[in-house]
SEDRENRO-601543 format. One record per residue (C-alpha): chain; x, y, z. Coordinates in steps of 0.5 Angstrom, whole numbers, plus 500, padded with zeros to 3 digits. Layout:
BEGIN
(A (X Y Z)) ...
% end
This chain:
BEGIN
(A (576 094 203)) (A (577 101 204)) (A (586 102 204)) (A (585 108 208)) (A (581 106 214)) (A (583 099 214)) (A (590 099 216)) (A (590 102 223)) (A (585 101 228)) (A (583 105 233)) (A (587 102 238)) (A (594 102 233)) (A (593 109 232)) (A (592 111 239)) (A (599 106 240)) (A (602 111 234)) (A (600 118 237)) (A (603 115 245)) (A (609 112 241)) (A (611 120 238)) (A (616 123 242)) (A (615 131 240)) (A (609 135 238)) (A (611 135 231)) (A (611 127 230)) (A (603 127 233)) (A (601 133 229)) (A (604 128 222)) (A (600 122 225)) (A (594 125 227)) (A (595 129 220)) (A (595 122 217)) (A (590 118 220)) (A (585 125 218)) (A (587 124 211)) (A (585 118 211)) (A (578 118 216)) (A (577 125 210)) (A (578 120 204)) (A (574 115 207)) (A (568 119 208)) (A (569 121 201)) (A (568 115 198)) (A (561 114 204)) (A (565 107 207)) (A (560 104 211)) (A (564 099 213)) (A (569 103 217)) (A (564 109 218)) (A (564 107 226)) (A (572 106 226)) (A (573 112 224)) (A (568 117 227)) (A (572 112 234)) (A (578 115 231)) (A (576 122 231)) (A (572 122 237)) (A (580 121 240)) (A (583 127 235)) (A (578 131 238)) (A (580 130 245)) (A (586 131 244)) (A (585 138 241)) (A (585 137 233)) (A (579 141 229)) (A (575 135 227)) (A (569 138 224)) (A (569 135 218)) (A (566 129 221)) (A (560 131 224)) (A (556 129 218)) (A (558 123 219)) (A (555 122 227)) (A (548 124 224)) (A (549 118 219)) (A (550 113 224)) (A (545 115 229)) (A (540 114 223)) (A (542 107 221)) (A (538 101 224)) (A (543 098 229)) (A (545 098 237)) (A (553 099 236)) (A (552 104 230)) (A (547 108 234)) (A (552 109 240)) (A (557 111 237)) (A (553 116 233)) (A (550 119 240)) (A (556 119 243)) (A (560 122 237)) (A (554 127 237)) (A (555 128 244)) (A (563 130 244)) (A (563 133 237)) (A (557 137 236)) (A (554 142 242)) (A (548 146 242)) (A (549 151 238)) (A (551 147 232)) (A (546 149 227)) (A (547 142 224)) (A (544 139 230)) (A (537 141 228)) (A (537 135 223)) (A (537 130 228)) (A (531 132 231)) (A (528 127 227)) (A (532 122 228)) (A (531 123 236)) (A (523 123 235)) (A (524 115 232)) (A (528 113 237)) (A (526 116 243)) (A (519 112 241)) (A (523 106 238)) (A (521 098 242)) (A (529 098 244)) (A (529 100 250)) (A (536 101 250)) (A (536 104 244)) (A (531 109 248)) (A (535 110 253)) (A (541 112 247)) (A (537 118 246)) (A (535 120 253)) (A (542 120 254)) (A (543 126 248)) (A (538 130 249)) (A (539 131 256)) (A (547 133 254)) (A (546 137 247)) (A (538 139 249)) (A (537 146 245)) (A (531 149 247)) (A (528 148 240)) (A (529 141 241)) (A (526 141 248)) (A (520 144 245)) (A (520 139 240)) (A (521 133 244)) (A (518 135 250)) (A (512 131 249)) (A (516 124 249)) (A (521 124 254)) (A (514 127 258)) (A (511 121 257)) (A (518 116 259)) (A (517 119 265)) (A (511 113 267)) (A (515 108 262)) (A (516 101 265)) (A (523 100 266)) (A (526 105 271)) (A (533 106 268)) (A (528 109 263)) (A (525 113 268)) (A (531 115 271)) (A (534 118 264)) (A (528 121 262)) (A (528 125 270)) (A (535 128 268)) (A (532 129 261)) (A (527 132 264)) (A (531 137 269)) (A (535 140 261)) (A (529 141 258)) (A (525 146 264)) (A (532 150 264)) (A (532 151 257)) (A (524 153 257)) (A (522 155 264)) (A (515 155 261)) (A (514 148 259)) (A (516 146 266)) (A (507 145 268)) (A (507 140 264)) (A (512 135 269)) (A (509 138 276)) (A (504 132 276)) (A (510 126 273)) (A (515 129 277)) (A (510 128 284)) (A (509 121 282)) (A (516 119 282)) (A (517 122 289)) (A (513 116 290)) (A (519 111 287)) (A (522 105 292)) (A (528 104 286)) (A (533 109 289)) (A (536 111 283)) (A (529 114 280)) (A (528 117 287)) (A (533 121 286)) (A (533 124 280)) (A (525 125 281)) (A (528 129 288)) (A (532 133 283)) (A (527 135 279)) (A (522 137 284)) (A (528 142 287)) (A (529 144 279)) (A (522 144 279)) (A (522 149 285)) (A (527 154 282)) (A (523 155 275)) (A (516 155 278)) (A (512 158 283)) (A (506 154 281)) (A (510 148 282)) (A (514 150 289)) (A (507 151 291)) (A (503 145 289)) (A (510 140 292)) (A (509 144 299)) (A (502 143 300)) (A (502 136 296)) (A (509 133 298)) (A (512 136 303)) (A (510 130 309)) (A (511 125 304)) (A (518 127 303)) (A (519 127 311)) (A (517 121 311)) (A (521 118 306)) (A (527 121 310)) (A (525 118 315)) (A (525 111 312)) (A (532 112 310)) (A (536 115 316)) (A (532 109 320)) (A (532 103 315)) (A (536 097 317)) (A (543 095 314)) (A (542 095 306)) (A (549 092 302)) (A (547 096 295)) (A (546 102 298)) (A (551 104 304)) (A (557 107 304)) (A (561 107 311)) (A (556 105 315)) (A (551 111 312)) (A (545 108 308)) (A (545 112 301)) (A (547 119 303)) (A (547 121 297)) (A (539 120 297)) (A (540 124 304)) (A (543 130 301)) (A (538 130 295)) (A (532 130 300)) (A (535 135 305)) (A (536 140 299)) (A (529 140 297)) (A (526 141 304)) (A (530 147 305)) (A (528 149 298)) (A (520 148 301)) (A (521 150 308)) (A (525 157 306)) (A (519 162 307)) (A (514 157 309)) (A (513 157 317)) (A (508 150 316)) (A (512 147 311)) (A (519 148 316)) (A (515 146 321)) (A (512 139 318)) (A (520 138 318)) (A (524 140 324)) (A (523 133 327)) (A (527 129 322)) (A (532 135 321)) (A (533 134 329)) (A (533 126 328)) (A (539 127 322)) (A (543 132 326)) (A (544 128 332)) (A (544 120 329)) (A (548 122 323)) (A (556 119 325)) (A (561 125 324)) (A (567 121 324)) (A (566 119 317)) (A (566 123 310)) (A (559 122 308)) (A (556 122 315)) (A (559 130 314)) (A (556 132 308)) (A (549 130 311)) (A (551 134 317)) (A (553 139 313)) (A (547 140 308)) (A (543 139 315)) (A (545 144 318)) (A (545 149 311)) (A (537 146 312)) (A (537 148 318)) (A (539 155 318)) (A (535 157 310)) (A (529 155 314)) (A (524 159 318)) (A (525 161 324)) (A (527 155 330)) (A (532 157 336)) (A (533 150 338)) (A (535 147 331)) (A (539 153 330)) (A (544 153 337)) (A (544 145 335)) (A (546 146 327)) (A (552 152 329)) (A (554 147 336)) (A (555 142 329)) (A (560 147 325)) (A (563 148 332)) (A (565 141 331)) (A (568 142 324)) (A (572 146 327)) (A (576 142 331)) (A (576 137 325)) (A (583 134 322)) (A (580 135 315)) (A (582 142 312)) (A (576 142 308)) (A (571 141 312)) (A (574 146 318)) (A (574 151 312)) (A (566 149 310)) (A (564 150 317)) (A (567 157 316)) (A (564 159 311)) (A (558 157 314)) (A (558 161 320)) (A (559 166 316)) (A (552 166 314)) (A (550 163 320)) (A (552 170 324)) (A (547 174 321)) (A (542 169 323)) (A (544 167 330)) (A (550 172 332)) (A (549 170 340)) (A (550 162 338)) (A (556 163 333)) (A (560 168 339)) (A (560 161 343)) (A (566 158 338)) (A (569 165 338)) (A (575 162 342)) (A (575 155 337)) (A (574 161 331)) (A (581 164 333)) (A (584 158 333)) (A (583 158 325)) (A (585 165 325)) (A (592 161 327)) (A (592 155 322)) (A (598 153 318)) (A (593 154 312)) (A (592 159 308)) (A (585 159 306)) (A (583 158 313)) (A (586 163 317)) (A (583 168 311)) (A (576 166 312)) (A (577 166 321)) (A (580 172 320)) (A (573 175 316)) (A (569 171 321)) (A (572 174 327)) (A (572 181 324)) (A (565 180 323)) (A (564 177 330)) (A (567 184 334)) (A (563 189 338)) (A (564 194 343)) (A (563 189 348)) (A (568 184 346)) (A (573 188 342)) (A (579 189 347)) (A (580 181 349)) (A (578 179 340)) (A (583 185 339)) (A (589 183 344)) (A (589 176 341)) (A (589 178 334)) (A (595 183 336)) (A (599 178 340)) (A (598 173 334)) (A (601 180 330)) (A (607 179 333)) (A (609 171 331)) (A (605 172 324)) (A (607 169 318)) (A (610 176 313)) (A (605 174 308)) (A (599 174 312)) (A (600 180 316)) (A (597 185 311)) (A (591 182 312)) (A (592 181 318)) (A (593 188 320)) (A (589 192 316)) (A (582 188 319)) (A (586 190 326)) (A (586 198 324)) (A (579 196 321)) (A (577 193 328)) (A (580 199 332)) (A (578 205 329)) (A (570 201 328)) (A (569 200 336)) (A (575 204 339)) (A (571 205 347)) (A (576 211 348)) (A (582 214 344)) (A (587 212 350)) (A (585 205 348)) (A (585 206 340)) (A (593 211 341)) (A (595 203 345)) (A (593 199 340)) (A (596 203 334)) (A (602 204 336)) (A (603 196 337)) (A (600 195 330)) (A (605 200 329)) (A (611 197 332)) (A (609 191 330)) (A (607 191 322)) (A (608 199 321)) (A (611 195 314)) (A (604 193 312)) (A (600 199 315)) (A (596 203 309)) (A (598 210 308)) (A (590 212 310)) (A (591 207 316)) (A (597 212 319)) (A (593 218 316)) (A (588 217 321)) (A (592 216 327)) (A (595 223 327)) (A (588 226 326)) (A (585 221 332)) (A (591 224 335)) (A (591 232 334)) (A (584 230 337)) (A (586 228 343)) (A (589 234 346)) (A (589 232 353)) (A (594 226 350)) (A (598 229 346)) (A (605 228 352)) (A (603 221 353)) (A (603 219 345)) (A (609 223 344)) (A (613 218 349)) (A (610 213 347)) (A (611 214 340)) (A (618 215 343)) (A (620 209 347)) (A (617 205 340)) (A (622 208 336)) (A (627 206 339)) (A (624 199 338)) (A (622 199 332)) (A (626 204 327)) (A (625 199 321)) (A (617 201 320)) (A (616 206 316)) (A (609 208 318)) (A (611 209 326)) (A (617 213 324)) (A (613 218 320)) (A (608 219 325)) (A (613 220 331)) (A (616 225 327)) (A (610 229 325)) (A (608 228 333)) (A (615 230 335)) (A (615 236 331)) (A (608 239 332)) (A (609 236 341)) (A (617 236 342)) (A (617 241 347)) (A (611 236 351)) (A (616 230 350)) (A (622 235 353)) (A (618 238 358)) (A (615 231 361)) (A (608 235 360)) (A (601 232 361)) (A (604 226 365)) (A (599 220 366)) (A (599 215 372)) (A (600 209 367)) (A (605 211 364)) (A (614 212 367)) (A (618 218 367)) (A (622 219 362)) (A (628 223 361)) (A (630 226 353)) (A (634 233 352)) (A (632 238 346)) (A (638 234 342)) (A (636 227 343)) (A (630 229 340)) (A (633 232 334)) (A (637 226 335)) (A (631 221 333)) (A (629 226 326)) (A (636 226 324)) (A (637 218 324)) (A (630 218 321)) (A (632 222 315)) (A (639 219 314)) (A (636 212 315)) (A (636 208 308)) (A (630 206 309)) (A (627 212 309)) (A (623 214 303)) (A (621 220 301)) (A (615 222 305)) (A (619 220 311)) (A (624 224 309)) (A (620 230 308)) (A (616 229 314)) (A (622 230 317)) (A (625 236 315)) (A (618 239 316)) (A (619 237 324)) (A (626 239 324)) (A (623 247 321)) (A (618 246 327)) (A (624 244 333)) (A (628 250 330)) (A (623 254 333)) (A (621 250 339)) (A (629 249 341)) (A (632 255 339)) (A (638 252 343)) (A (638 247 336)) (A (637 251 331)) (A (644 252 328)) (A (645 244 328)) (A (639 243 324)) (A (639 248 320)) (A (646 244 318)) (A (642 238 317)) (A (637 242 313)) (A (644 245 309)) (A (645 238 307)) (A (640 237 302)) (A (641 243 298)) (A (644 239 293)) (A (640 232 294)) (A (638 230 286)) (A (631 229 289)) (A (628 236 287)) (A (622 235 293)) (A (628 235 298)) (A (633 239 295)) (A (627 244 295)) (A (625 244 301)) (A (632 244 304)) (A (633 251 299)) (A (626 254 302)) (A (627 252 310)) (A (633 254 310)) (A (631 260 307)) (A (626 261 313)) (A (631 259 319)) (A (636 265 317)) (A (633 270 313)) (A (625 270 317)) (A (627 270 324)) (A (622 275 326)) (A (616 270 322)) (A (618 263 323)) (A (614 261 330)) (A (609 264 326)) (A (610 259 320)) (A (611 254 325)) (A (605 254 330)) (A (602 247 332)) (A (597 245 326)) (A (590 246 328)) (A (586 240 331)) (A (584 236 325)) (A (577 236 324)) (A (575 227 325)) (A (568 228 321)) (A (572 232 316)) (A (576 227 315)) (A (573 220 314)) (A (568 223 309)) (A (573 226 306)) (A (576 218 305)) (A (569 215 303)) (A (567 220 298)) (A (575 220 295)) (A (573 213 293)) (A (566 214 289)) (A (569 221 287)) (A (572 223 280)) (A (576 227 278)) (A (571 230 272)) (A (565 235 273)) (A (558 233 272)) (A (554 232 266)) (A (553 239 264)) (A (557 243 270)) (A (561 249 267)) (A (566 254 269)) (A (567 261 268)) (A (572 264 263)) (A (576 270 265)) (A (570 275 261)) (A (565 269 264)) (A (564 266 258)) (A (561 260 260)) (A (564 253 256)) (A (562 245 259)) (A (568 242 262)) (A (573 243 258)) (A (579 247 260)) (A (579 253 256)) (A (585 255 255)) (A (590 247 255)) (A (584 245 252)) (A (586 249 245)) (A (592 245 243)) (A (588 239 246)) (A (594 240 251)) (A (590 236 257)) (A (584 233 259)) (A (577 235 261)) (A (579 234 268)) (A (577 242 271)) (A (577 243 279)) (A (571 247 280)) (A (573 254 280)) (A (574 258 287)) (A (569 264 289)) (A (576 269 288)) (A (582 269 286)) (A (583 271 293)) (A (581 265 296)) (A (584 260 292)) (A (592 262 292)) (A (591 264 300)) (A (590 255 299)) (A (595 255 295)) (A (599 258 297)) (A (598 261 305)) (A (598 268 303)) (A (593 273 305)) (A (594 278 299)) (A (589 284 301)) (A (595 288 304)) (A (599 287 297)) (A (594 291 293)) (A (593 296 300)) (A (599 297 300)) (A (602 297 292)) (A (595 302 290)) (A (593 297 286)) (A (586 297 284)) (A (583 290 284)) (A (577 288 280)) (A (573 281 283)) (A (577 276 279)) (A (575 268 280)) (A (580 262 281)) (A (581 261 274)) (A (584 268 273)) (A (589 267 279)) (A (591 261 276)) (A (592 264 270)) (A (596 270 273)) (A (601 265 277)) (A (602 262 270)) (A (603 269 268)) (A (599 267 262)) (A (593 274 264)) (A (595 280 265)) (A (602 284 261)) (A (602 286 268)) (A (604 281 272)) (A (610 277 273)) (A (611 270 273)) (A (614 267 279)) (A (617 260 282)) (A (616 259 288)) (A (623 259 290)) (A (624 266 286)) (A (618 268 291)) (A (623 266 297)) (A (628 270 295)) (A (629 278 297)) (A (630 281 290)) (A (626 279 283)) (A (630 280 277)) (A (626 285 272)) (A (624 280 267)) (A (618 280 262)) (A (614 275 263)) (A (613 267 259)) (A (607 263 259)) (A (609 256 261)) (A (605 253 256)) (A (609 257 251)) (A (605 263 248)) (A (598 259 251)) (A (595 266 253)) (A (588 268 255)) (A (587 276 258)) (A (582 278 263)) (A (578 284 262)) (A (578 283 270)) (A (585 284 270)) (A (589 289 276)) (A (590 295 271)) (A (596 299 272)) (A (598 305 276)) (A (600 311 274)) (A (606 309 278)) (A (608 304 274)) (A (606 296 274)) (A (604 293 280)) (A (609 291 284)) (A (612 284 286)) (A (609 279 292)) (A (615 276 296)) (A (611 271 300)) (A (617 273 306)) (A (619 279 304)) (A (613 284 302)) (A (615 287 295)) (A (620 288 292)) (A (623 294 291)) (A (624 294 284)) (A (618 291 279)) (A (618 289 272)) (A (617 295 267)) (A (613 294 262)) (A (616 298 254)) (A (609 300 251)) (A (614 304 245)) (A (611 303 238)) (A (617 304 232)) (A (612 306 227)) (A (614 300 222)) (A (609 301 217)) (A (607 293 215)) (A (599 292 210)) (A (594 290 215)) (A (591 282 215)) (A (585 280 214)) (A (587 275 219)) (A (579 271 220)) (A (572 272 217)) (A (567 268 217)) (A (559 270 216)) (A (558 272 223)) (A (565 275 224)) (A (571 278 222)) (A (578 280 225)) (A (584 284 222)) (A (591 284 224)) (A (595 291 224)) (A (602 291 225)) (A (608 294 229)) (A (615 294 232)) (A (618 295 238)) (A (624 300 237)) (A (631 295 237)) (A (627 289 238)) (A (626 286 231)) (A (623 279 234)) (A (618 283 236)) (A (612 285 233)) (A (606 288 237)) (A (599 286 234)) (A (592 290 234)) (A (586 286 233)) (A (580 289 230)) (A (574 285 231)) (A (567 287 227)) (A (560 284 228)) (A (558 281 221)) (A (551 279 223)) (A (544 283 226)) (A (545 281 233)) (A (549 283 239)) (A (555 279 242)) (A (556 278 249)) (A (561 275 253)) (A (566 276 248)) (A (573 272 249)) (A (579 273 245)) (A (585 266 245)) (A (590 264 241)) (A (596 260 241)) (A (603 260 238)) (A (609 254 237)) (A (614 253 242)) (A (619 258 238)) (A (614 263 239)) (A (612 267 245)) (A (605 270 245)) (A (602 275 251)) (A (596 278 250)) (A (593 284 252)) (A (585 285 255)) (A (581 287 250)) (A (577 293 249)) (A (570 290 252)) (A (567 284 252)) (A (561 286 248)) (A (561 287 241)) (A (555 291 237)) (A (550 288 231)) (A (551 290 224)) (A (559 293 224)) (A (557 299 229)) (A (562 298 234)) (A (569 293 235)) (A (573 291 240)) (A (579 292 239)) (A (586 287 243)) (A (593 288 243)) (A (598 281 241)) (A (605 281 243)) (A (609 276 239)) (A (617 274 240)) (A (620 270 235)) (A (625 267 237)) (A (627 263 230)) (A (627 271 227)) (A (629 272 220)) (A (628 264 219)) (A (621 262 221)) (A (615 266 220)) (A (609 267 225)) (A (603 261 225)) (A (598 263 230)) (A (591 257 232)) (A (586 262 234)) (A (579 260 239)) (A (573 266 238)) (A (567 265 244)) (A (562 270 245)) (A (554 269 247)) (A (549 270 241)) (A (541 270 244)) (A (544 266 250)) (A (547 261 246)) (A (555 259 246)) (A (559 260 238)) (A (565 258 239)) (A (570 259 232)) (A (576 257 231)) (A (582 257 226)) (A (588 258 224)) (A (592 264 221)) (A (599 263 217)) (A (598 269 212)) (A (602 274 216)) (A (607 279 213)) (A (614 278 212)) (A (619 280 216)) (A (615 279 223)) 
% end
């Protein structure tokens, strides 16, 4: 007797491994009883062999690698004995699974047995071949499990059906050969084998058309009649459960009428009889008389079409939504989910039951009826579904009304008859649950409500009287504030009173009251905070009694830590006591939203990207054309590829920026302009184009005077010139825009002297095609700065167009660059253009210049781009 595998037995190691108090003691045990099972597999003791795979069985389930003992399973299903063979099987079914390449080599072994004279042993085998069936053996043994099919005990029969069923989902095409068998068995009175033989006919369907047409034409009547059979058949011990004979036979033949009657008008209407006779005998106060009713109706509902079935079908569902049980209410809405768009009009009968749910303890159910009762609104039911669903609003519990008051929105916005309607029904959403209202939501009411200019009084006074309510949600208070601001003197004045609504009586100051508490309110986040200080800018004009106390409010904020405050307080003050004469301008009521506008822009924002299309390009400022890149963040890999799509001028696209017209500045500064896109204007603004220009921040732009400064790029020397850019006048530079205050009266001047400082030129770039030399000079008195003359020759035989010059410096440098010469540069060495670089080293006498460089230009139509990097520059710059 082997000492290793004899001492514990199966039932004394399980003992062992329950006894373990921590994890570490059963890892030592299982690590003992695997030591022992290896060292009995290597010495092939046959005595223990189906001990030690038992042992192994439960190692596995507990988690453990037991791999090693698969061999083992093979051994023991070849042995010749019943007890050896089923532990073999049942070894193979727990430890190995299909894609084990070792299972191949019990094909041979499944062939004997499948044929043996045990009928138990056969049944041994059916039962792995339908568990770890692969499809290389399916082929193999199809043959067999084929021909048990007509074996002449019926558990065989069985086996040899569900074997059938892994096998055709393994291999569709061998699913011919099992049509004619698995017809015969439908023909079973032993209700075991007619219920697999039932599910493979379904499965049967599923795979094959031939077989979905060959059951339809063949057996269709018979399964009716064998349905009939059952729902009539007298009381039979064996087969009931709670009164119902076999239900489990029921549901079976119910789905494989649905699988034949689905799209087949003849073969639907062979079987509407029986259908109706289940779904009006079935009991329903029992569960298994519910899942009959249930795969009924499901039935009724896939079958062709049959008006009085399906009004008695969703009459059922309407019953299960009164049912005590959850799951059964909660299937029933699932299924009037789907019954909906077959038979909206029977469904809608339920609706005051479907509302119910919307109110149940359960969360899962009041989901699903809440989706059904979206599902059932229509411009005719759409005021009393709505104010059920508000009311419930009111006594919801706080996790749901994030659901539940986006399906309103979603409801009132959709089917909305008229916009004093859908200006109620959101304020009271608004009132209610302003906490769980989505940013789009009350975005949309204010669109909706600059539409409706005839309402504009009345939504102020409501919104009004609903703030004085409900000053805790945060979406009312914004849009009282934006609707206070634009219509405040509607509200004062009592102008555009209905006959619906009450006077009410509010002063100038009680409306400045009501932002003043917004602003100051803790709760208020940022957007509501700078929504207020936008609507008290708006009330200093329309209450000029006013003004000075908000200009007090707006003061307050002048040091807040919060930049987007403390610069809107900075900027609107600036408005309220320097700009008197152009502030109700500033402050006009904003023009009517465009509604179509609006929405479309809300459904293209979620399928747009932010990323060009494939292949689109921008203009460069000497129109170079480059594939969706940035050109200039781009040369130091400082940004994405996310480009905006250029403007048509530069015009255009600061006026959106910006508001500001800038035709009367070069009218009245003389500055000639030359058609510039919105690439150069963004360059312009970051002072990153022409040497002419000066950078600007907003709040400088608001301010009466500008300092006379050089200009810096942002991007910290990132230069790109224009050939486009405004030139100077003779007069000097062109002058500085204030955005309130015209120009400045004194603009930045611009020192062009060269020292003479003599330094070797540098041939700072030479490639096959191109060559560009450095010449330097110094400013006089400014050693940090050394200006560059760059010469640019063709190398090659052909003519270059578009030519566009960039560079980029560290952060201790500051590069500007001037335009170049021309954008198109000769073949062969007869011509160059020629570009003026000013560089400023901060780190003068320390740290020498380094310069990365980007060349593009056009050649026969086609972009070369040519970059690199220059470090041999003179000592001393």
């Amino acid at each position: 007797m082997n000492p290793f595998s004899s001492g514990t037995r199966l039932r004394d190691m399980i003992r062992a491994i329950r006894a373990c108090k921590t994890a570490a003691e059963e890892r030592a045990v299982v690590r003992k009883e695997c030591a022992a099972i290896r060292a009995a597999i290597n010495e092939n003791d046959q005595d223990y062999r189906h001990r030690n795979l038992a042992k192994l069985m439960f190692i596995h389930m507990l988690g453990y690698p037991t791999h090693f003992g698969q061999m083992e399973c093979l051994k023991l299903i070849a042995s010749s004995g019943f007890p050896e063979k089923r532990i073999g099987y049942l070894g193979l079914m727990l430890l190995l699974d299909e894609r084990q390449e070792v299972l191949m080599l019990v094909t041979n072994s499944l062939k004997q047995d499948l044929n043996h004279s045990n009928q138990y042993i056969v049944g041994l085998a059916l039962c792995a071949l339908g568990n770890i069936c692969s499809a290389e053996m399916a082929r193999d043994l199809a043959p067999e499990v084929e021909r048990l099919l007509q074996f002449r005990d019926p558990n065989i029969r069985k086996k040899a059906a569900l074997c059938s069923i892994r096998i055709i989902k393994k291999v569709p095409e061998l699913a011919e050969n099992f049509i004619n068998p698995a017809a015969a068995l439908l023909k079973e009175k032993h209700h075991g084998v007619l219920i697999t033989g039932v599910q493979l006919c379904t499965d049967l369907c599923k795979v094959s058309e031939d077989a979905l047409e060959y059951f339809r034409k063949k057996c269709t009547e018979g399964l009716v009649k064998t349905l009939k059979d059952v729902v009539n058949s007298p009381y039979a011990p064996e087969y009931d459960i709670a009164g119902i004979t076999d239900p489990f036979l029921h549901i079976r033949l119910l789905k494989l009428l649905r699988e034949l009657g689905q799209g087949d008008a003849d073969a639907s209407e062979c079987m509407n009889d029986i259908l109706a006779q289940v779904a009006t005998k079935t009991e329903s106060n029992k569960n298994a008389g519910n899942a009959i009713l249930y795969e009924c109706v499901e039935t009724i509902m896939s079958i062709e079409d049959n008006g009085g079935l399906r009004v008695l079908a969703i009459n059922i569902l309407g019953r299960f939504l009164s049912n005590r049980d959850n799951n059964i209410r909660y299937v029933a809405l699932n299924m009037l989910m789907k019954a909906i768009t077959v038979d909206a009009q029977a469904v809608q009968r339920h609706r005051a039951t479907i509302l119910e749910c919307v109110k149940d303890s359960d969360a899962s159910i009041r989901k699903r009826a809440l989706e059904l009762v979206y599902v059932l609104v229509n411009e005719g039911n759409v005021k009393p579904l709505t104010k059920e669903l508000i009311d419930y609003l009111e006594v919801s519990d706080e996790e749901f009304k994030g659901d539940l008051t986006a399906k309103i929105c979603s409801i009132v916005a959709k089917f909305s008859p008229e916009k004093i309607w859908y200006i109620d029904q959101m304020l009271k959403v608004l009132s209610e649950a302003g906490n769980f209202v989505k940013d789009e939501v009350w975005h949309a009411v204010i669109v909706v409500i600059s539409n409706a200019s005839d309402l504009h009084g009345y939504t102020v006074r409501a919104l009004y009287r609903a703030l004085q309510l409900s000053a805790e949600q945060e979406s009312l208070v914004r849009v009282a504030i934006w609707c206070i601001g634009e219509y405040g003197d509607l509200l004062v004045n009592n102008v555009g009173m209905l006959n619906v609504e009450d006077p009410i009586t509010v002063t100038e100051s009680d409306a400045v009251d009501v932002i003043e508490i917004a602003i100051k309110h803790h709760t208020s986040d940022l957007t509501t905070k700078a929504m207020a200080m936008v609507a008290l800018l708006k009330l200093s004009s329309r209450f000029p009694s006013c003004s000075e106390r908000i200009k007090d409010i707006v003061v307050q904020y002048k040091g807040s830590l919060v930049l987007e405050l403390q610069q809107r307080s900075i900027e609107m003050n600036s408005i309220i006591a320097k700009h008197q004469n152009i502030r109700s301008t500033l402050v006009e009521r904003m023009p009517v939203l465009d509604e179509a506008t609006f929405i479309g822009k809300r459904a293209g924002s979620i399928q747009a990207t932010v990323s060009p299309s494939a292949g689109a390009s921008i203009n460069l400022p000497n129109g170079v054309a480059k594939p969706t890149a940035a050109p200039l963040v781009d040369l130091l890999d400082l940004g994405s590829d996310d480009v905006p799509a250029p403007s048509s001028s530069g015009g255009d696209l600061l006026h959106d920026l910006l508001g500001v017209d800038l035709s009367m500045a070069s009218t009245q500064s003389g500055v000639n302009h030359a058609p510039k896109n919105g690439t150069d204007v963004l360059l312009d603004l970051l002072s990153i184009g022409s040497p002419t220009q000066s950078s600007q921040s907003v709040s400088d732009m608001l301010s009466s005077s500008q300092d006379n400064k050089t200009p810096v790029s942002p991007l910290e020397g990132l230069s790109s010139p224009s050939s486009n850019s405004i030139q100077p006048t003779s007069a000097g530079a062109a002058p500085t825009i204030d955005l309130l205050d015209g120009f400045s009266s004194n603009p930045p001047k611009q020192e062009t002297e060269n020292n003479g400082t003599a330094y070797p030129s540098v041939v700072a770039f030479e490639s096959s095609n191109l060559k560009m030399v450095f010449n330097f000079s110094k400013l006089p008195g400014n050693p940090q700065t050394t200006v560059i003359e760059a010469t640019f020759t063709n190398l090659s035989t052909n003519i270059y167009s578009d030519f566009i010059f960039q560079a980029a410096v560290p952060k201790f440098l500051q590069l500007h660059l001037d335009p170049a010469s021309g954008n198109t540069l000769p073949a062969s060495g007869n011509g160059s253009i020629t570009q003026t670089l000013r560089v400023t080293n901060s780190q003068h006498g320390k740290k020498s210049l380094v310069m990365r460089i980007r060349i593009a230009y056009k050649m026969n139509n086609k972009d070369v781009l040519e970059e690199g990097q220059i470090s041999n520059f003179p000592r001393g710059l």
